[in-house]
LUMDREN-429903 format. One record per residue (C-alpha): residue number from 0; residue in one letter; chain; y, x, z. Coordinates in nm, 2 decimals, decimal comma. Layout:
REM residues N
(atom NUM 'A' 'A' (Y X Z))
...
This chain:
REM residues 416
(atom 0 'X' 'A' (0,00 0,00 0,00))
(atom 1 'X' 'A' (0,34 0,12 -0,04))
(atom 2 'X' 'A' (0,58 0,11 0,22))
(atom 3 'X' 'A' (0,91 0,12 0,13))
(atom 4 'X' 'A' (1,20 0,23 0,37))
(atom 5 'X' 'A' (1,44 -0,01 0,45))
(atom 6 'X' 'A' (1,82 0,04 0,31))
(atom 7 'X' 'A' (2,16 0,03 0,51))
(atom 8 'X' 'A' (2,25 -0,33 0,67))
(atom 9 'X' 'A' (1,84 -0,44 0,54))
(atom 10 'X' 'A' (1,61 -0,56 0,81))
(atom 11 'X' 'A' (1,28 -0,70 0,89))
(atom 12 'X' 'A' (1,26 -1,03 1,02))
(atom 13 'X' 'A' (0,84 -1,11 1,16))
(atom 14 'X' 'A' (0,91 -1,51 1,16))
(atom 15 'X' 'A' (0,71 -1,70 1,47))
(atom 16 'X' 'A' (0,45 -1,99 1,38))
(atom 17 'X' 'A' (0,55 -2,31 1,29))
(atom 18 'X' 'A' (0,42 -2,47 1,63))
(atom 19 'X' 'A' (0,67 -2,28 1,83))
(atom 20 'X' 'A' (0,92 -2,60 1,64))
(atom 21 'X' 'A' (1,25 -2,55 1,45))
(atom 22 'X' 'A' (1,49 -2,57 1,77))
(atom 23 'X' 'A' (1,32 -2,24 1,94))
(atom 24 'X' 'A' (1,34 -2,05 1,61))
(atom 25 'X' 'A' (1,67 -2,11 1,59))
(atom 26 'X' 'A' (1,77 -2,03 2,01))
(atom 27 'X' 'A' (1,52 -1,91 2,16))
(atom 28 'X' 'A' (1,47 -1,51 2,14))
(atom 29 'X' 'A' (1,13 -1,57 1,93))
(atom 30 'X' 'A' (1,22 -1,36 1,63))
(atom 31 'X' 'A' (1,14 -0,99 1,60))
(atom 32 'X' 'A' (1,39 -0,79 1,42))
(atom 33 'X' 'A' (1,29 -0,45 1,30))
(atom 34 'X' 'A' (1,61 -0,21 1,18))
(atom 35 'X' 'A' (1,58 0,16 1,08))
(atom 36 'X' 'A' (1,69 0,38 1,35))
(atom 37 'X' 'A' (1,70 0,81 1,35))
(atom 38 'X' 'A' (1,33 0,82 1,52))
(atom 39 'X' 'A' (1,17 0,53 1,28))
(atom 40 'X' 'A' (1,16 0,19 1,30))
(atom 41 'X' 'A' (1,36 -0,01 1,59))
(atom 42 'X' 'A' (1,20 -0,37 1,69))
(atom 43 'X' 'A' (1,38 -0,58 1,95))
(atom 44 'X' 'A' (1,34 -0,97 2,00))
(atom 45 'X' 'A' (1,66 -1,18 1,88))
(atom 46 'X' 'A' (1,73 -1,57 1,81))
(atom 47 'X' 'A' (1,82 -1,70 1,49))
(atom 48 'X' 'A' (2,17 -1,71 1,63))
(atom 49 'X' 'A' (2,19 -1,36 1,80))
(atom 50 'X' 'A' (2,10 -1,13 1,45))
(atom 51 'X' 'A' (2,27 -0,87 1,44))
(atom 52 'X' 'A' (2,53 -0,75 1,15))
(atom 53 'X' 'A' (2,28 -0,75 0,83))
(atom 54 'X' 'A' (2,34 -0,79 0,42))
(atom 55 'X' 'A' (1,97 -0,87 0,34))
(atom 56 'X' 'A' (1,65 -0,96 0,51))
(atom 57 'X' 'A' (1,23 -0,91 0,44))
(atom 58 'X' 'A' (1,11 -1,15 0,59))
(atom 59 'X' 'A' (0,71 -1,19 0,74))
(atom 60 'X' 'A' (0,59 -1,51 0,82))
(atom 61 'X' 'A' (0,29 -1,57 1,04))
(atom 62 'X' 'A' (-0,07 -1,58 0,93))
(atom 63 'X' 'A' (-0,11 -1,90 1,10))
(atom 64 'X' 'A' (0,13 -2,01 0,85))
(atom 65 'X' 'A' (0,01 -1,86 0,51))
(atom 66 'X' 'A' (-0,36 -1,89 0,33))
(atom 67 'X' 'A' (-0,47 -1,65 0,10))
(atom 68 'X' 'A' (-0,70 -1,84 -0,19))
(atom 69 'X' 'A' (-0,87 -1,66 -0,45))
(atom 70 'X' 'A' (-0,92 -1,87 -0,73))
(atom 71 'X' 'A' (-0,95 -1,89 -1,14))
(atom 72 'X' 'A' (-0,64 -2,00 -1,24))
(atom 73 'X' 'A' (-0,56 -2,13 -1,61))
(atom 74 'X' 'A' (-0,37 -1,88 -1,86))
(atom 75 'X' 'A' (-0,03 -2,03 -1,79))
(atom 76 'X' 'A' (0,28 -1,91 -1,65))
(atom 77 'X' 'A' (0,60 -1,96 -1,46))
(atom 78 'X' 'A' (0,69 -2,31 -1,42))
(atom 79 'X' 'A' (0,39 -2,43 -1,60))
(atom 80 'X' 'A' (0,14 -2,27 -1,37))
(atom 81 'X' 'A' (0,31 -2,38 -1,06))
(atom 82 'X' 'A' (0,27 -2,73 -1,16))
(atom 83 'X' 'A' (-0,09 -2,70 -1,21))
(atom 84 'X' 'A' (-0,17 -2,49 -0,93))
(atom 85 'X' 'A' (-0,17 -2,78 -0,67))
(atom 86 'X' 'A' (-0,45 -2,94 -0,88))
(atom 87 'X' 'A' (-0,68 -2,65 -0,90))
(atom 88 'X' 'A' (-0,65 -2,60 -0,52))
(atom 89 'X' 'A' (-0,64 -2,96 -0,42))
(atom 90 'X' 'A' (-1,00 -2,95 -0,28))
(atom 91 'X' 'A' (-0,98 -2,63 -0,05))
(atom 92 'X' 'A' (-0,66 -2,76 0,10))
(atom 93 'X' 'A' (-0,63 -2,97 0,40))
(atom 94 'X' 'A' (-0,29 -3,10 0,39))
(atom 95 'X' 'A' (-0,15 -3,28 0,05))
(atom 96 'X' 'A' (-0,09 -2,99 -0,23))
(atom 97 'X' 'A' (0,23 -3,16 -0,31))
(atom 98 'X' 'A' (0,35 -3,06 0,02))
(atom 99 'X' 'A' (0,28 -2,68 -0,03))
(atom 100 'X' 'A' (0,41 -2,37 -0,19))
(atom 101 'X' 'A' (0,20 -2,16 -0,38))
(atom 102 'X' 'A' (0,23 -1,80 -0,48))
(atom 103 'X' 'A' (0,03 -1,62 -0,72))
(atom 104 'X' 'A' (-0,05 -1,32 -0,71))
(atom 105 'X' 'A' (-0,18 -1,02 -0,96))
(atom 106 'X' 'A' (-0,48 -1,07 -1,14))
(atom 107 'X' 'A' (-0,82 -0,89 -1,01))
(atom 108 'X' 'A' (-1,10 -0,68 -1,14))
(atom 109 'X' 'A' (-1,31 -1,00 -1,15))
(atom 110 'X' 'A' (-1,09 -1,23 -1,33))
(atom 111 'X' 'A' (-0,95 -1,40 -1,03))
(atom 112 'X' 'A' (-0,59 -1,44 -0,89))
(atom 113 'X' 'A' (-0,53 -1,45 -0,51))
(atom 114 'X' 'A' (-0,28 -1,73 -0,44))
(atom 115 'X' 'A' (-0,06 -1,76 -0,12))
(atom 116 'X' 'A' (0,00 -2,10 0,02))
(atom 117 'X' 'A' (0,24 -2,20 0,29))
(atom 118 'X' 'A' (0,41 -2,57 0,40))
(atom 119 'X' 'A' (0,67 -2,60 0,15))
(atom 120 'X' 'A' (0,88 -2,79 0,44))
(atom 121 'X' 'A' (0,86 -2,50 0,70))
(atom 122 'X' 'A' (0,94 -2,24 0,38))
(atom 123 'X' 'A' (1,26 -2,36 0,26))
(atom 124 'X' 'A' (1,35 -2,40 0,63))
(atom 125 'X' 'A' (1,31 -2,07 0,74))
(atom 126 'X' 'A' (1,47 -1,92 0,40))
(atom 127 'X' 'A' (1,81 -2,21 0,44))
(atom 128 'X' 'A' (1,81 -2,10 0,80))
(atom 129 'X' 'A' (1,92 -1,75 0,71))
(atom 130 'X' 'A' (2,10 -1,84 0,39))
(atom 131 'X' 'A' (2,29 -2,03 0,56))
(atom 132 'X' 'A' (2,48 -1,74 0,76))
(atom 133 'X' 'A' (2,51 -1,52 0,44))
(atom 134 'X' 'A' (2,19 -1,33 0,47))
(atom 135 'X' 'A' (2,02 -1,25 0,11))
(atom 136 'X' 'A' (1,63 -1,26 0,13))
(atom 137 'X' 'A' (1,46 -1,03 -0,07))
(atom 138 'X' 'A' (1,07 -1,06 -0,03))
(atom 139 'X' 'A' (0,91 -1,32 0,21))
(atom 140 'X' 'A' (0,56 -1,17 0,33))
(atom 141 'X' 'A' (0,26 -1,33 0,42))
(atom 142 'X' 'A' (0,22 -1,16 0,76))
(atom 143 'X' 'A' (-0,21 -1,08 0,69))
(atom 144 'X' 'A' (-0,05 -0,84 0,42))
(atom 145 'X' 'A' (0,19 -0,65 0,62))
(atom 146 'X' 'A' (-0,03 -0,47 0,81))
(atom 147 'X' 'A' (-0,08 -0,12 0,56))
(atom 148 'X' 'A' (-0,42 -0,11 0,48))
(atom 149 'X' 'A' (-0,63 0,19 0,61))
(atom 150 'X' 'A' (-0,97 0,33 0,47))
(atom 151 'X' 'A' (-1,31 0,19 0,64))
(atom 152 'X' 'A' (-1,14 0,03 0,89))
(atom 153 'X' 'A' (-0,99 -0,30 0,96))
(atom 154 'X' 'A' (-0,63 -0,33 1,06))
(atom 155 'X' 'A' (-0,48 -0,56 1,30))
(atom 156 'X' 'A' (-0,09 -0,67 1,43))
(atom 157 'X' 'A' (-0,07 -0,80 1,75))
(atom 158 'X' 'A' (0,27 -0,98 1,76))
(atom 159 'X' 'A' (0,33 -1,24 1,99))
(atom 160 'X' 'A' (0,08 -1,50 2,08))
(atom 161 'X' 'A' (-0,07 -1,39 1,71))
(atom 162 'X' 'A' (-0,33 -1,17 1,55))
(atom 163 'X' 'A' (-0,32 -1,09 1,21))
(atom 164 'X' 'A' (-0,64 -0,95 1,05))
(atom 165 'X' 'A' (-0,61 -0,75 0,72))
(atom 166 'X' 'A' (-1,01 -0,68 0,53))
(atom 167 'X' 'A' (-0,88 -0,63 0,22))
(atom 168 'X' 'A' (-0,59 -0,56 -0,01))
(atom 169 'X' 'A' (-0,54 -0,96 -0,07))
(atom 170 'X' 'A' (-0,71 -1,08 0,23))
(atom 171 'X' 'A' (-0,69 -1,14 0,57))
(atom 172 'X' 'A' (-0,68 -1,41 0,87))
(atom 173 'X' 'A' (-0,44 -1,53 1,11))
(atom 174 'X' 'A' (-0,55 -1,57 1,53))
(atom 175 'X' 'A' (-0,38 -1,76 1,79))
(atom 176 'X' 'A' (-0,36 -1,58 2,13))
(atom 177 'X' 'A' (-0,22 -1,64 2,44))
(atom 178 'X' 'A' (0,01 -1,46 2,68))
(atom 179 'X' 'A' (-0,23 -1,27 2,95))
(atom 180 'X' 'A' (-0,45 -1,01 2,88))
(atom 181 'X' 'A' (-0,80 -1,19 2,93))
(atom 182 'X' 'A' (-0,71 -1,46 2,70))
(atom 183 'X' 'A' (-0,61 -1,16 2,44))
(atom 184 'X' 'A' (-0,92 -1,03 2,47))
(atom 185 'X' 'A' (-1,09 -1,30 2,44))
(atom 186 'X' 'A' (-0,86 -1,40 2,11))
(atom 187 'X' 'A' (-0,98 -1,09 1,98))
(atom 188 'X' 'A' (-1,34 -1,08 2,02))
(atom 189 'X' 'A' (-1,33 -1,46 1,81))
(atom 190 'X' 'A' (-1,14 -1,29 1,55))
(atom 191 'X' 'A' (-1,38 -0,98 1,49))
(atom 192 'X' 'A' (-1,67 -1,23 1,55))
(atom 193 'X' 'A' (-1,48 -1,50 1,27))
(atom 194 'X' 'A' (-1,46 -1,19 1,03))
(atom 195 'X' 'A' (-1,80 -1,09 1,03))
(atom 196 'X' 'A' (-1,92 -1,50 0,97))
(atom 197 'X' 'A' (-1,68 -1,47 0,67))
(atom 198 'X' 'A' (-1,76 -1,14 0,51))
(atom 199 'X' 'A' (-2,15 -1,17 0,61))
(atom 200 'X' 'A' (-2,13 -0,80 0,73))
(atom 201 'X' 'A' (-2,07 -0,66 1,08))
(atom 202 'X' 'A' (-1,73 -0,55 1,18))
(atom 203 'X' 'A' (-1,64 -0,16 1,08))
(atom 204 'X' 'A' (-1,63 0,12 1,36))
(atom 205 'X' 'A' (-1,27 0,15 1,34))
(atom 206 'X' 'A' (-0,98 -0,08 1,44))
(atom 207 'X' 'A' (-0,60 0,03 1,35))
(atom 208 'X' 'A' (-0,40 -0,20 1,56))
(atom 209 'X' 'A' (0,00 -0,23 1,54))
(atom 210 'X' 'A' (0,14 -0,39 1,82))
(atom 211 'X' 'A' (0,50 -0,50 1,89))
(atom 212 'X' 'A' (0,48 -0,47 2,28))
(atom 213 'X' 'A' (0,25 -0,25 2,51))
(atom 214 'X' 'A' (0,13 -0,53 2,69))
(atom 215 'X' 'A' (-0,15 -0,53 2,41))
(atom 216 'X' 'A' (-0,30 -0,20 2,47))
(atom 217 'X' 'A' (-0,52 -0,31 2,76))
(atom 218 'X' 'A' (-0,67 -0,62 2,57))
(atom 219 'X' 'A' (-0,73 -0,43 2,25))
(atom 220 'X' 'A' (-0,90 -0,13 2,43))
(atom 221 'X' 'A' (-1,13 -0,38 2,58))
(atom 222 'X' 'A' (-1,27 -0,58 2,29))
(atom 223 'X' 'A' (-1,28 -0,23 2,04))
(atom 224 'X' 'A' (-1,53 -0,12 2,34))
(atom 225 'X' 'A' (-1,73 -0,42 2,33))
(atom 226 'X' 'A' (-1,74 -0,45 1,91))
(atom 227 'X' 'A' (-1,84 -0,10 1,96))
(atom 228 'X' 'A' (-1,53 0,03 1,72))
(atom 229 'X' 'A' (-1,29 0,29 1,81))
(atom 230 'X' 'A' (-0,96 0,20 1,79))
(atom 231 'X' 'A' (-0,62 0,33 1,74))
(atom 232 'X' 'A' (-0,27 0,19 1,82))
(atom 233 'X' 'A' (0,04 0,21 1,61))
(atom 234 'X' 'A' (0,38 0,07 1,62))
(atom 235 'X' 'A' (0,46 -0,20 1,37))
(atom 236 'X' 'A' (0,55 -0,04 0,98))
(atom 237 'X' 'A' (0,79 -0,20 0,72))
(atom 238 'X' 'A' (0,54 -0,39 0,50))
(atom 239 'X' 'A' (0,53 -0,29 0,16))
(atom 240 'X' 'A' (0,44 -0,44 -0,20))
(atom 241 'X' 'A' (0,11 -0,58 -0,23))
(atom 242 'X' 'A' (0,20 -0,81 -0,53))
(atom 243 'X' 'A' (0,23 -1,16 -0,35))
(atom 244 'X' 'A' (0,60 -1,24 -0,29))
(atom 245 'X' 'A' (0,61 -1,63 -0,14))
(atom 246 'X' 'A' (0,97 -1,65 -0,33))
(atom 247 'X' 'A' (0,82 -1,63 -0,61))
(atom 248 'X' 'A' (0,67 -1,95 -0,54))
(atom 249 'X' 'A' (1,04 -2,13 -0,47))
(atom 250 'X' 'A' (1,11 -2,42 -0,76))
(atom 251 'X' 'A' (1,46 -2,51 -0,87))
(atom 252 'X' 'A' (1,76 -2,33 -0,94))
(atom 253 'X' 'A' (1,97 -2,15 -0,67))
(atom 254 'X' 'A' (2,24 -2,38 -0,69))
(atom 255 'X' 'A' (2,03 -2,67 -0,62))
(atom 256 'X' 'A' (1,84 -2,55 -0,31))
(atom 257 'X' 'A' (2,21 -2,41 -0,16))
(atom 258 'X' 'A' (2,30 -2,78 -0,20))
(atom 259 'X' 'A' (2,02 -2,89 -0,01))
(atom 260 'X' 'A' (2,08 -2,65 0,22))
(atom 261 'X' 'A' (2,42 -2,76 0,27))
(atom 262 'X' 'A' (2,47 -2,95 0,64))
(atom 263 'X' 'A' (2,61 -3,23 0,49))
(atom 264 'X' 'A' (2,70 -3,36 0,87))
(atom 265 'X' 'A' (2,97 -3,08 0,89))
(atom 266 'X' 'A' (3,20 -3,25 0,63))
(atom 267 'X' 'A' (3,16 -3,60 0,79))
(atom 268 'X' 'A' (3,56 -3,60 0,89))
(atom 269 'X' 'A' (3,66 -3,42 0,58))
(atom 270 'X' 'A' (3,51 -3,66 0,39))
(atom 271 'X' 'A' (3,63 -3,96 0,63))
(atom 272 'X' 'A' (3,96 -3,83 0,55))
(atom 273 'X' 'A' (3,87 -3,82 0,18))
(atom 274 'X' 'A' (3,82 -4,17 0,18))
(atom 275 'X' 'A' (4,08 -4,27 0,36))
(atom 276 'X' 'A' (4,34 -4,10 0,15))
(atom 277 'X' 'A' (4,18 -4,29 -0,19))
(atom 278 'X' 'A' (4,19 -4,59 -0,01))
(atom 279 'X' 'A' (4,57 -4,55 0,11))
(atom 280 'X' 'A' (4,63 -4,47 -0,27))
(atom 281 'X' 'A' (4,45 -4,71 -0,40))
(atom 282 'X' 'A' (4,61 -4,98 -0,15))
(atom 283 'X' 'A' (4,98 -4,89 -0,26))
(atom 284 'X' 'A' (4,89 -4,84 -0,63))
(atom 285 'X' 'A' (4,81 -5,22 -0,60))
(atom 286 'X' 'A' (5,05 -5,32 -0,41))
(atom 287 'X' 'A' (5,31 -5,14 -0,64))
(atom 288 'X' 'A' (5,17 -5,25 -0,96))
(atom 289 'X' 'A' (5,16 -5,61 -0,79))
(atom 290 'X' 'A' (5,53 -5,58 -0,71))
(atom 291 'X' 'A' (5,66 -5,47 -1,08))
(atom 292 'X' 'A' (5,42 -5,73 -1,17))
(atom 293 'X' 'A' (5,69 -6,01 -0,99))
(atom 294 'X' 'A' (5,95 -5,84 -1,09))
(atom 295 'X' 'A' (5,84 -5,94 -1,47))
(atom 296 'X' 'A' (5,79 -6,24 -1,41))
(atom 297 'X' 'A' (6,10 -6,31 -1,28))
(atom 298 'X' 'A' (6,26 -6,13 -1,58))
(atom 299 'X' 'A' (6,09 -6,33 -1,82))
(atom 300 'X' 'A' (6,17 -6,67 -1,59))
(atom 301 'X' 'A' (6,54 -6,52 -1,65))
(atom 302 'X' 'A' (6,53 -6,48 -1,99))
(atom 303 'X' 'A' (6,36 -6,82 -2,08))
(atom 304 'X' 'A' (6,61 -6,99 -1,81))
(atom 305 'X' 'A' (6,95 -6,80 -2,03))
(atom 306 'X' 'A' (6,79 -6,88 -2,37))
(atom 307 'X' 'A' (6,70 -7,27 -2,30))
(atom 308 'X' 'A' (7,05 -7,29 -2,17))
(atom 309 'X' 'A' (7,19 -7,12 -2,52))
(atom 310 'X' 'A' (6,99 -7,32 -2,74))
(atom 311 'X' 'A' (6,88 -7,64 -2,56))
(atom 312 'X' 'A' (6,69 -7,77 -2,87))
(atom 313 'X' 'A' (6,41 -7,52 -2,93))
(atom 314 'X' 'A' (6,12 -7,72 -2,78))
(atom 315 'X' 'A' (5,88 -7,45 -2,72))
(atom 316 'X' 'A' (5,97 -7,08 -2,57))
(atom 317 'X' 'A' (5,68 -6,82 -2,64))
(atom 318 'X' 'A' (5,86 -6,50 -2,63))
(atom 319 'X' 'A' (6,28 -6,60 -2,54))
(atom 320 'X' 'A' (6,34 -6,21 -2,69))
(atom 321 'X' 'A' (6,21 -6,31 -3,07))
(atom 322 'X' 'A' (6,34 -6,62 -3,08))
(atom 323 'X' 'A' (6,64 -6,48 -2,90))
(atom 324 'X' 'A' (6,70 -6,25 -3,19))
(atom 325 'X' 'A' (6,59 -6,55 -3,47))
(atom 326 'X' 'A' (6,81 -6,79 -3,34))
(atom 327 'X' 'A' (7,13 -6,56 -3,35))
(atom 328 'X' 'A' (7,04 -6,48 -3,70))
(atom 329 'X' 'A' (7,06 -6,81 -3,76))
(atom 330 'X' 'A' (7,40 -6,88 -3,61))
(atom 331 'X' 'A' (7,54 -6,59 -3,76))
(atom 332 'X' 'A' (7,40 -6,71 -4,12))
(atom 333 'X' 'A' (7,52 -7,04 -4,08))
(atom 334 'X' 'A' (7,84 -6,89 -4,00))
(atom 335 'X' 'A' (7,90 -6,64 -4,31))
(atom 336 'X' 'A' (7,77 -6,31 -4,08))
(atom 337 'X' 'A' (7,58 -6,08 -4,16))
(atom 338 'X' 'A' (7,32 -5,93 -3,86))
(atom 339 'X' 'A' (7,23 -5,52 -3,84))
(atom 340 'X' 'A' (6,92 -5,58 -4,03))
(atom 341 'X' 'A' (7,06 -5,79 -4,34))
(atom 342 'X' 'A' (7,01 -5,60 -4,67))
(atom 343 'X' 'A' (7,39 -5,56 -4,72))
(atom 344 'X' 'A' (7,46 -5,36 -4,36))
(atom 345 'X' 'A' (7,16 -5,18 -4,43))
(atom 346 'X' 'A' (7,20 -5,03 -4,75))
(atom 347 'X' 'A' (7,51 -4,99 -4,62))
(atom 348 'X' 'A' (7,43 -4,75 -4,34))
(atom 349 'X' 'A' (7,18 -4,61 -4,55))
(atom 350 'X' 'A' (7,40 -4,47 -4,82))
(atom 351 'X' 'A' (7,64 -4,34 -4,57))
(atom 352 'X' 'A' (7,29 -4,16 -4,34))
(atom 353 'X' 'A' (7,26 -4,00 -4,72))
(atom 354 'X' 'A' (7,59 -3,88 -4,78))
(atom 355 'X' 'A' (7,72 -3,77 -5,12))
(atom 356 'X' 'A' (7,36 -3,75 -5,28))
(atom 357 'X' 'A' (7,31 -4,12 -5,23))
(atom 358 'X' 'A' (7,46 -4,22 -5,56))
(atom 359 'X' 'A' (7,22 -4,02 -5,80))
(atom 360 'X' 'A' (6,93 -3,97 -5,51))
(atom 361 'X' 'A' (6,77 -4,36 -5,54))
(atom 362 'X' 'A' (6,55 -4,53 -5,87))
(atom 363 'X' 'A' (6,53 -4,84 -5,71))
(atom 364 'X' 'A' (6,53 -5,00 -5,35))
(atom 365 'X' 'A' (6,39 -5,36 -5,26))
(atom 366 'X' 'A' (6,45 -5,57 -4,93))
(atom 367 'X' 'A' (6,17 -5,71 -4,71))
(atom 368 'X' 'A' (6,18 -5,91 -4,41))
(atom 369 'X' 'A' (6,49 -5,67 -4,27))
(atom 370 'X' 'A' (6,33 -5,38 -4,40))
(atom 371 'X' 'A' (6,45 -5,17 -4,74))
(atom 372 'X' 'A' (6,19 -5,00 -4,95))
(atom 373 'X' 'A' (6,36 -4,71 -5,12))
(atom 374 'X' 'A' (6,25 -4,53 -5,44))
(atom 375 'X' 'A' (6,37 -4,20 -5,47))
(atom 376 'X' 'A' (6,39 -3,94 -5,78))
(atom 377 'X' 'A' (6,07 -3,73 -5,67))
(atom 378 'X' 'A' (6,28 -3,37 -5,76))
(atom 379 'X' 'A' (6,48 -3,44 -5,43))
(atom 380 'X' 'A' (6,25 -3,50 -5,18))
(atom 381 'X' 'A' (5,97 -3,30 -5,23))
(atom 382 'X' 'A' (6,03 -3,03 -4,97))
(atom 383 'X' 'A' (5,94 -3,12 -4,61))
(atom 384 'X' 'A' (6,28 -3,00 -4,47))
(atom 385 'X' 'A' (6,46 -3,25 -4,70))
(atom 386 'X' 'A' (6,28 -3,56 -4,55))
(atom 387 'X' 'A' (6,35 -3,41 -4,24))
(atom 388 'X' 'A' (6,69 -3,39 -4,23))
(atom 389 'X' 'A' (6,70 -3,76 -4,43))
(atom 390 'X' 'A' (6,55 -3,88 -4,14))
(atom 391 'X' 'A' (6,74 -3,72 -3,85))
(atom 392 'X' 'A' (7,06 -3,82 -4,04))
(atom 393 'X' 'A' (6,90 -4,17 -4,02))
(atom 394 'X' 'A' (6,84 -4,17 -3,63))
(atom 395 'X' 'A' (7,21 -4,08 -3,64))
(atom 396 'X' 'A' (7,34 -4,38 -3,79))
(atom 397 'X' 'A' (7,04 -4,65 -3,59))
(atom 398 'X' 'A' (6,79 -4,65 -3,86))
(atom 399 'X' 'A' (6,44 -4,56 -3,91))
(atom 400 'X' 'A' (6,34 -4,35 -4,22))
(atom 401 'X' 'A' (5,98 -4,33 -4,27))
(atom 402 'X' 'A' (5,80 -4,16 -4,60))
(atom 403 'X' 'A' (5,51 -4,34 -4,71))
(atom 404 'X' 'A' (5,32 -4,04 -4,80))
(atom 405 'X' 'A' (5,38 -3,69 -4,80))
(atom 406 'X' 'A' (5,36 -3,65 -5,21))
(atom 407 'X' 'A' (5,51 -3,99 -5,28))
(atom 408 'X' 'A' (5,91 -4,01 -5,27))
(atom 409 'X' 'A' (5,90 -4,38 -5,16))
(atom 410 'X' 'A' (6,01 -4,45 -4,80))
(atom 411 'X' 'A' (6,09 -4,76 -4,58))
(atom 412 'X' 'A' (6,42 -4,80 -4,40))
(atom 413 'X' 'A' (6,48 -5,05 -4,05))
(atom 414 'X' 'A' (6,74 -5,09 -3,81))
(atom 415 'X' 'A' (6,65 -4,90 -3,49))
C-alpha cells in the first residue's frame, strides 16, 4: 500500500460508527484527528465543532459502517454502472440498495471488482458536516483498508470501541468492542475466531495491531497469546491508496448536493423579510395603480360632463375626446373655418416645413381623411440625410413626415 504524507493544513479525520447518532458526532469529542507533527503523525480526540484550523480533510469511516463485496460487475461505467450496481448486489444486501452508496473499485486478477457499500444517508451527512465549515474532502476511506497491509500477517486498528480487521488488499471486517479490557479481549478473540469461519483457514502467527490509545495493549497481548500469534503494536499510519475511494460513489453535481446541504432553517427571517417586502410592494403597487385608476375615471366623468354640456344633442358619448375633436370640426365647417388638419392649412404648413424647394420638389400630393399623400421627384429624396432633415423641419412646424419606403419618394403628411 502506499502511504502518502499528508500536506500543510491536510488532516486525517477516523469518523466514529453511525450508532454513536448525529448529535455526538457533531459535540461530543468522538472524532480522531490525526495532523503531521516533527516526530510523525499527531492524533488527539476533537468534536465536529472543535477541529482545528484545516484546508482539506481524508476522511476514514468505520468498518462497522462500510462492506466490502466482490462481485462480477457488467462492462459499464460512470453513471451507468452506478445505476446498475444496486441490482447486481440487491440479494447480499440487508437494507434497500436504493438506500446505499456503492463504490467500485479496480478490477482483479479473477475478473471480479471489489465494491464498497455504505448508508447513503449517514455518507452525505458526514461529507455536508465538514463541507459545511469550508473543509475540502479529498478521499473518504473505508476504515478495513487503512490499516497498511503487512506480509503473512493480519493487521488490526483498535480505535475506539472498534476493530478493524485487514486479510487482504480489498478485504477486511469491522468488530464492535467495548470500553474495559476483558470485554476487548473478548472482542478480539470473536474477530480472529470470525476470520478464520470466513477464510476456512486458521489465523496467521503474526498480528500487527495500530492502536490510537495505550489502553489496548493489555487486551491485544492477551488474545495474540491465546490465538497463539505474536503480535506487534504500532501507532496509527496515514492510510494510503488502495483503489476504492467512497466519493467516487457520490451522484449529482456539486452544486446540487451544496444545495442540499444548505440549512435552509438559517435563512428563515431573511426570507420572512423577503416576503414581507414583496408583499409591502405589491400592496402599494395596487393601491397606487387603484388610485390613478379613480383619478381616470373622474377625468373621463369630466370630460363627458363638459362635452354634454357643449353639445347637448349628441345622444350617445363613447369617447368625449373624438367626438370632442368631430364636433368642432363641424362648427368650424359650418362656419367657413378651416381646422389644423384641413388640406388647405396643411399643405400650407407643408410647403413652408419645405422651404424654397417646395415649388419644383412635389409631382403630385392627394388628401385623405386629414392626411396628405405627397409624391415627390425621386432625384431629391434619395439620400437618407435629405428625409431626415424634411422630417425634422416637419416636427418644427406640428407635422408628421413619414416616407413610405426607404426607395420610394412618396410620404404621408399629418398634423401633430
Amino acid at each position: 500500500m502506499a502511504v502518502s504524507a499528508l500536506k500543510r493544513g491536510e488532516a486525517v479525520v477516523w469518523i466514529p460508527p453511525r450508532s454513536v447518532g448525529e448529535r455526538a458526532f457533531a459535540t461530543e469529542p468522538r472524532l480522531l484527528i490525526g495532523i503531521a507533527g516533527p516526530d510523525g503523525l499527531v492524533v488527539q480526540a476533537s468534536s465536529l465543532d472543535a477541529l482545528p484550523k484545516l484546508r482539506s480533510l481524508r476522511l476514514v469511516f468505520d468498518a462497522r459502517d462500510v462492506n466490502i463485496l466482490p462481485a462480477k460487475l457488467p462492462p459499464l461505467a460512470g453513471a451507468k454502472l452506478r445505476r446498475a450496481l444496486p441490482n447486481v448486489l440487491e440479494d447480499r444486501l440487508l437494507q434497500d440498495p436504493q438506500s446505499c452508496l456503492f463504490a467500485p473499485g479496480p478490477p482483479l486478477a479473477d475478473g471480479m471488482r471489489p465494491v464498497a457499500v455504505i448508508d447513503r444517508s449517514w455518507f452525505e451527512f458526514v461529507l455536508g458536516a465538514f463541507e459545511r465549515r469550508g473543509l475540502r474532502v479529498t478521499r473518504a476511506i473505508p476504515g478495513q483498508l487503512a490499516v497498511p497491509m503487512q506480509p503473512g500477517a493480519d493487521s488490526l486498528m483498535c480505535i475506539g470501541d472498534g476493530i478493524a480487521l485487514r486479510t487482504g488488499r480489498h478485504e477486511g471486517i469491522g468488530w464492535p468492542a467495548s470500553e474495559d479490557s476483558r470485554g476487548r479481549a473478548l472482542a478480539l478473540d470473536a474477530l480472529l475466531a470470525q476470520r478464520a469461519l470466513q477464510r476456512d483457514e486458521p489465523p496467521p502467527d503474526r498480528l500487527v495491531a495500530y492502536v490510537a490509545d495505550e489502553n489496548w495493549s493489555r487486551p491485544l497481548a492477551a488474545s495474540a497469546a491465546r490465538a497463539g500469534a505474536t503480535l506487534a503494536i504500532e501507532t496509527l499510519e496515514v492510510p494510503g491508496d488502495d483503489g476504492i475511494d467512497l466519493l467516487a460513489g457520490r451522484e449529482g453535481s456539486g452544486l446540487g448536493r451544496r444545495l442540499a446541504d444548505v440549512d435552509w432553517r438559517a435563512w428563515r427571517w431573511p426570507a420572512g423579510w423577503v416576503v414581507a417586502v414583496l408583499l409591502a410592494l405589491l400592496v402599494g403597487l395596487n393601491l397606487h395603480w387603484y388610485k390613478m385608476r379613480s383619478e381616470s375615471q373622474q377625468m373621463r366623468a369630466a370630460l363627458e360632463r363638459g362635452f354634454r354640456e357643449t353639445f347637448p344633442r349628441v345622444p350617445v358619448v363613447v369617447d368625449p375626446v373624438l367626438q370632442m375633436e368631430r364636433e368642432l370640426a363641424g362648427l368650424r365647417a359650418r362656419s367657413g373655418q378651416s381646422g389644423p388638419a384641413d388640406f388647405v392649412p396643411l399643405l400650407a404648413r407643408f410647403a413652408q416645413a419645405l422651404g424654397p424647394q417646395a415649388t419644383g420638389a412635389m409631382t403630385a400630393a392627394e388628401y385623405r381623411e386629414g392626411r396628405l399623400v405627397v409624391h415627390f421627384i425621386p432625384a431629391l429624396v434619395q439620400a437618407a440625410g435629405v428625409r431626415q432633415q424634411m422630417e425634422q423641419a416637419g416636427r418644427r412646424n406640428g407635422l408628421k413626415i413619414e416616407f413610405s419606403q426607404p426607395g420610394e419618394p412618396v410620404a404621408t403628411v399629418s398634423a401633430l
